[in-house]
C-alpha positions, 0 to 999 in steps of 0.5 A: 687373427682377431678383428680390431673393435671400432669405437663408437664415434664421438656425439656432438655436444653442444656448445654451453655457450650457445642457446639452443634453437628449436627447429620449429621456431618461428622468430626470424630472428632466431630462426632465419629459416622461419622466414622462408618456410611456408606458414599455414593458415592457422585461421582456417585450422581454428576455425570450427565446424558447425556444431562443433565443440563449443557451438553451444557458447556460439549460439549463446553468444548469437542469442544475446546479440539479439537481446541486447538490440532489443533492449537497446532499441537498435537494428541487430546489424548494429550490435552484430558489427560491436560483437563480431567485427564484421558481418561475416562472422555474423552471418556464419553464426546464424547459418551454425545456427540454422545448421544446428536446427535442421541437424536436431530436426527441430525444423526451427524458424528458417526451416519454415521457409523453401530451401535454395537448391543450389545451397547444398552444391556451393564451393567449399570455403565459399561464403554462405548465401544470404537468406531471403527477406522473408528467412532472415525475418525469421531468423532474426528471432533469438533462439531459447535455450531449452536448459534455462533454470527454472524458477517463478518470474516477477511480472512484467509486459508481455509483447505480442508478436511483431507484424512488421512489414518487409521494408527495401532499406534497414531500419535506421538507428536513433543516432544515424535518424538525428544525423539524416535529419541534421543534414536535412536541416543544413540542405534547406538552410543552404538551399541546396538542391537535393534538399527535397530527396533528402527530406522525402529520405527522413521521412521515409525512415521515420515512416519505416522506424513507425512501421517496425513497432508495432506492438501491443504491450499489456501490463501484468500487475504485482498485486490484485485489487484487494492487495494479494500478490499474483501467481503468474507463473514460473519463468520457463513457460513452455509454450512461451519459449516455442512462441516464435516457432512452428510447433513446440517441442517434443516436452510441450504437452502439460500432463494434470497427473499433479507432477508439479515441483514443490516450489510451484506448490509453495508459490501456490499456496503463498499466492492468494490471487488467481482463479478457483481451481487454483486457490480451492482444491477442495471446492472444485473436488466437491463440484465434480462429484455433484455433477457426477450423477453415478458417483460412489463413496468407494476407493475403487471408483475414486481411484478409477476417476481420479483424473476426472476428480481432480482439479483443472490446473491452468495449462501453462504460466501464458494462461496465468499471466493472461488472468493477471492482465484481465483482472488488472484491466477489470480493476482499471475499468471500474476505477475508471468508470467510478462515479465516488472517484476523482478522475485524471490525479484530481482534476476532474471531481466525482459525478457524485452528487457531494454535499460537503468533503472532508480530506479522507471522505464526503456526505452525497445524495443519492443519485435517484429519488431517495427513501426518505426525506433526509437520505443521505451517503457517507463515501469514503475518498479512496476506492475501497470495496469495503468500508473494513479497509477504510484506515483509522483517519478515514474512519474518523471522518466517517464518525465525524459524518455520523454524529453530525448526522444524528444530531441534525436527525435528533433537532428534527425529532429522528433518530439515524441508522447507517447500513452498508450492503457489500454484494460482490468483491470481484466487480470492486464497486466502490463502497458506501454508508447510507444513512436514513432518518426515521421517526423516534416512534418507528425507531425502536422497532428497527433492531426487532425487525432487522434481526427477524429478517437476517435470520431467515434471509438465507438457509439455516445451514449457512457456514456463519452465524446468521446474525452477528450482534455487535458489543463494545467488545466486538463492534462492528470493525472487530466482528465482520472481515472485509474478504467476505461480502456482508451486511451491516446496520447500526445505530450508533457512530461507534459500531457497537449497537447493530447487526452483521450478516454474512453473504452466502447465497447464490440465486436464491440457493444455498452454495457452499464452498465445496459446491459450485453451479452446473459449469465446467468451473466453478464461479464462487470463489473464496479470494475473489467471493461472489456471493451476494445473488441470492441476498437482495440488493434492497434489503434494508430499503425494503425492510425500512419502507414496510416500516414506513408504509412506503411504495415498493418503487421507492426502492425497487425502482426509484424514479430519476430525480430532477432538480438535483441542484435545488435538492442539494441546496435545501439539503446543505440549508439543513446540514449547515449548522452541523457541518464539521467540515467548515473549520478545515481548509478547502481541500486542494485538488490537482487542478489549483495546486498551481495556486496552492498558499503556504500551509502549516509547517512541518518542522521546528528550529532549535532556536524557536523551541519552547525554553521550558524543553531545555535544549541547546541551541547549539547541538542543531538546527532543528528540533522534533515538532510536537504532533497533534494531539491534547495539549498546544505546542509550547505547553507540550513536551515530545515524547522523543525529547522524554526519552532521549533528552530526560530519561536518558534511554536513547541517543537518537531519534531512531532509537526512539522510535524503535522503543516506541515501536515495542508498545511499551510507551504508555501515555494516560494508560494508552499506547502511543507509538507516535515519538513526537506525540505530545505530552503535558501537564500532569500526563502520566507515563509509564514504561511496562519493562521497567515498571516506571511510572512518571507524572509531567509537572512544571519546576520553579523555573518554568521547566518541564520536570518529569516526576517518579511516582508510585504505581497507585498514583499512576492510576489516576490524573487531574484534570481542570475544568474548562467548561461546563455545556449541555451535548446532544440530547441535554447531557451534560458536559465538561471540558477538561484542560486535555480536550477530554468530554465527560459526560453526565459529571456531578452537578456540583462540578463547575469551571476551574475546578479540578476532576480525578479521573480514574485512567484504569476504568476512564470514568471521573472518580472525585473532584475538587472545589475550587475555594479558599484554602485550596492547594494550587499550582501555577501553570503559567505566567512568571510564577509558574511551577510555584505551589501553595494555598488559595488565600484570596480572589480578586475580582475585575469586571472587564478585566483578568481575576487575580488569585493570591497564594501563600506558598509553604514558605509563607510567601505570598505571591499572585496571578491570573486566574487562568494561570490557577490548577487545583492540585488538592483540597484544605487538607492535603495535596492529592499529587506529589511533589518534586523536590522543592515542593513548589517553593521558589528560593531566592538567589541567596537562598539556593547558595546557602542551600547549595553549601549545606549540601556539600558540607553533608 
């Protein structure tokens, strides 16, 4: 008989209408069996070992807990509180730290100190021990990731290493210092009797806050004395990262096997500054072979003493930064023991002994028994070491100083010659012109003498030219450089008579760039050049004294004077009648500043500008001030207002100045990037791109009118003639309407008449009579802008001089005498016309005129 099958047993299926609960839900109030089985502790499941995944984040983490105290200026417990919650979690952070150090075998900061013997043997899960006063110290040092990118680092201070004393209590907060002291306060106020333990409390604090920051913070300066950025270094500075521990670490060794990377060699080559072996391969490469006596021009031995050869780097960036704060310190030190500078922003005046001061430089006395009677300086406000880097207003008062100079020498039958001896950049001795008058007989010989001496002061086989001659081409500022030292004399204020001399030498010996003297390093530099020991320091004393049969103490040791006040008031008796510096305003130093008077002002108001621009009142509150220059305010029109307001090519001020700033703006056939730079009558303009060229004159109303020319009219302008004198020396002079000086004119030019002056060569061409029959044009009063004949003058004596004209219309009209400008002789006028030519029509006229147009 067969056996029966069994069928298989029906599954549960589950009810559709009843969610499935997991069996590892822990919601009570899905699960109720959740709420009595046995959590476990998750905490301690995610709590991670030592070193574990992730530990580099933890140290990460603990390393910025200690910058943000130190940049806040708080204890670290502080910030750890913020960070981590509670002191614990700090306290295990720096154990993985300390676990991590002495699993590397690095042997970091705490490693230094002894172990505790029982460390090892304490109870699982049982809270680290708390380090020692001495470990802690220690530890409190952020550890320096050994992969932190690599890149150059912007100065900044460095700080010495900390020596803080172990204190019995935490150093207080700023806030928790304020609320001691508050309570301390409110104690002795109340008169409580714990006031006294808390005041000996605060200052205990107060004396521990003192004892914990000790420090010594040095300045690394961007730029050096002469305006070169510093090469400090990169950023990951070995040395610097090991700084707080025992020893460096494996990679610290600085192998000169030439290995650096291409940015530092970049960064090197873009960095001027910094010593030698840095800036001059090839200097320090031509040193070692010099002190080499066995040396063979061979491949061989050249690649055998390649190392040898090769230049001493700086071992690491601390050197380079330690270079950057000593000569940042050198540059402090001679500011401050400079005897031409002013002391405390102003207040305390040079040591000098000043005869007058302008804004930018001053005439003084030497400080010791001068050459000659008459010996005087020109010191340049500013600390420069070359006068080459003195700017363009400075160099005005230089000139300023020169001319009156050399006129006071030619009223006592003298001649004046300047000279400036630059020994060394690297001391940074602030500079100065002497000045020293000699007789008219002696002065011819001097240019023989001082280029017979230059050209045998140093070896023939110098690197420059030995005597540099100065032209009008090449004048003094366009044939020396101010990054080399040298010598220079001249006799004239422009720097176009006179010699220049490079310093080369050293002790009497010819160097170089490639050599260098018998040290370890060479001391002639090419950024900071020495130079100068060889070349004499009185050379030009010594040469003007033989001239003048002087004692050679005069120059070589010149005795003190004494009566230098008396000196100085005979000296100001003769410069009196030239001083230029009476007609500015005493200049005002930091020390007055507190009684300082209202100066000139600055800004212009739409309403107060002159009629004759055109400008709506209601378009601003102010409008461009005219700057300084040939023509006054009212009879000036800017060159912004030209540009933007007339000719119609810029809609803002900053659109002006971008063009002017092109150089393409020409005034009188000079650039002129100044967009407030005054124009005037007949002032030619001319813009290159275009090929305009335009001539400033007045219309009937009295307005500016900017007038098209051609390009040959462009090339010259009429000027009146505003006086006629005698200059230095009997030459004469005239004065023209723009403030030009034209020497030696033609002796039948007298006042009010007109001058051609030619713009291209700058010299006076023609000039015109002024006569009856003259054309003329008004520039002021109510008939201004009107143009005609001269038929007639009146003469007042004690009174204006009155002119008739007869315009082309035949109407006459007249006014002052002043208000007259010859535009052309009998014949022809020698300018054009704008439209109208001058003639004023009536009311009546302009109508008619006005409907013809538009009939046409």
């Amino acid at each position: 008989m067969g056996q029966a099958a069994k069928k298989p047993q029906d599954q549960k299926r589950p009810n559709p209408d009843q969610p499935a609960i997991s069996a590892r839900e822990l919601n009570p109030s899905l699960a109720p069996r959740a709420q009595q089985a046995p959590r476990e502790d998750l905490q301690s499941k995610s709590q991670p070992s030592y070193g574990g995944p992730g530990y580099k984040w933890r140290l990460m983490k603990l390393q910025r807990t200690y910058e943000m105290a130190e940049q806040r200026g708080v204890s670290v417990e502080e910030v750890a509180l913020e960070r981590y919650g509670s002191m614990d979690a700090f306290d295990e952070a720096r154990a993985e730290r300390q676990f991590v150090e002495d699993r590397d075998g690095s042997q970091g900061r705490a490693s230094c100190a002894p172990m505790d013997s029982r460390a090892g043997f304490r109870r699982p899960g049982a809270p680290p021990p708390i380090p020692s006063s001495s470990m802690a110290q220690r530890s409190d040092k952020p550890a320096v990731s050994s992969s932190a990118p690599k890149g150059p680092s912007v100065p900044r201070v460095l700080p010495t290493p900390r020596a803080t004393a172990p204190a019995s209590t935490a150093s207080l907060s700023v806030d928790a210092l304020n609320k001691l002291e508050a309570s301390v306060l409110r104690a002795e106020l109340m008169g409580r009797p714990d006031a006294a333990q808390l005041r000996a409390e605060l200052e205990a604090s107060r004396a521990g806050q003192g004892d914990t920051s000790l420090e010594r913070v040095e300045a690394v300066p961007v730029l050096d004395g002469f305006g070169r950025m510093y090469d400090i270094g990169s950023s990951s500075d070995t040395r610097e990262s090991h700084a707080d521990s025992a020893r460096p670490s494996k990679r610290s060794k600085v192998e000169d096997d030439g290995s650096e990377t291409l940015p530092e060699l970049v960064r090197q080559e873009k960095f001027s500054a910094g010593r030698a072996d840095q800036k001059d391969a090839d200097a320090m490469l031509a040193h070692q072979i010099m002190a080499d006596q066995g040396f063979e021009n061979d491949l061989d031995y050249m690649d055998e003493e390649a190392k040898r050869f090769a230049r001493k780097r700086m071992r690491d960036d601390a050197m380079k930064r330690q270079f950057a704060v000593q000569d940042f310190a050198r540059t402090k030190r001679a500011l401050d023991e400079c005897p031409f500078c002013w002391q405390d922003d102003g207040a305390t005046p040079p040591s000098a002994n000043i005869v007058s001061s302008g804004t930018c430089a001053y005439l003084a006395l030497p400080d010791r028994e001068p050459l000659v009677d008459g010996h005087c300086w020109i010191v340049p406000m500013q600390h420069h070491v070359s006068s080459l880097d003195v700017d363009e207003n400075g160099w005005t008062e230089i000139r300023n100083f020169m001319k009156c100079l050399i006129r006071m020498a030619a009223a006592r039958q003298q001649s004046m010659v300047f000279f400036e001896t630059v020994l060394s950049l690297r001391q940074q001795k602030h500079t100065y012109l002497e000045a020293i008058p000699l007789p008219n007989d002696v002065f011819p010989q001097v240019p023989a003498y001082f280029h017979q001496a230059l050209s045998e002061v140093e070896s023939e086989w110098a690197d420059h030219t030995q005597v540099i001659v100065f032209s009008e081409t090449r004048p003094f500022q366009h044939s020396m450089v101010s990054r080399l030292p040298y010598f220079m004399i001249q006799w004239d204020y422009k720097g176009q008579r006179g010699y220049g001399h490079v310093i080369e030498s050293l002790h009497g010996q010819y160097t170089s760039r490639a050599a260098g003297p018998q040290t370890d390093e060479p001391t002639f530099e090419d950024g900071d050049h020495v130079g100068g020991h060889g070349f004499p320091k009185h050379f030009a004393h010594e040469i003007l004294g033989t001239m003048l049969d002087l004692e050679p103490f005069r120059w070589r040791r010149p005795r003190h004077v004494t009566g230098m006040a008396q000196q100085l008031e005979a000296f100001r008796a003769v410069w009196a009648p030239y001083d230029w510096t009476r007609e500015l305003a005493p200049p005002l130093t930091f020390a007055s500043t507190t009684a300082m008077v209202r100066g000139p002002k600055h800004h212009l108001k739409h309403l107060a500008a002159p009629s004759s621009w055109m400008l709506d009142k209601l378009s601003g509150t102010y409008a461009p001030r005219p700057s300084t220059g040939p023509h006054k305010l009212r009879e000036a029109l800017p060159l912004v207002i030209l540009l933007r307001n007339r000719l119609k090519y810029a809609l803002t001020g900053r659109e002006v100045q971008a063009i002017t700033m092109q150089r393409i703006i020409k005034v009188d056939n000079k650039v002129r990037t100044d967009p407030t730079y005054p124009t005037g009558f007949q002032d030619v303009v001319s813009i290159e791109k275009s090929g305009e060229h335009f001539r400033i004159l007045y219309d009937v109303k009295g307005r500016f009118v900017v007038h098209r020319i051609t390009p040959e009219e462009a090339q010259y302008k009429l000027l009146k003639v505003k006086r006629v004198q005698l200059g230095a020396k009997g030459v004469p002079q005239i004065v023209t309407h723009d403030g030009r000086t034209l020497r030696y004119p033609d002796p039948l030019v007298r006042v009010n008449d007109t001058v051609k002056f030619d713009l291209v060569n700058q010299k006076m061409v023609d000039f015109i009579k002024f006569d009856t029959g003259a054309h003329v044009m008004v520039t002021g009063g109510r008939n201004i802008g009107r143009a005609g004949q001269l038929i007639h003058l009146e003469r007042h004596h004690g009174g204006f001089d009155i002119v008739h004209i007869r315009d082309p219309a035949g109407r006459e009209f007249s006014t002052r005498l002043s208000n007259i400008f010859v535009i052309g002789d009998s014949e022809k006028r020698w300018i054009s016309m704008p439209r109208g030519g001058g003639v004023k029509l009536t009311i009546t006229e302009e109508r008619d005129l006005r409907r013809k147009q538009r009939e046409e």
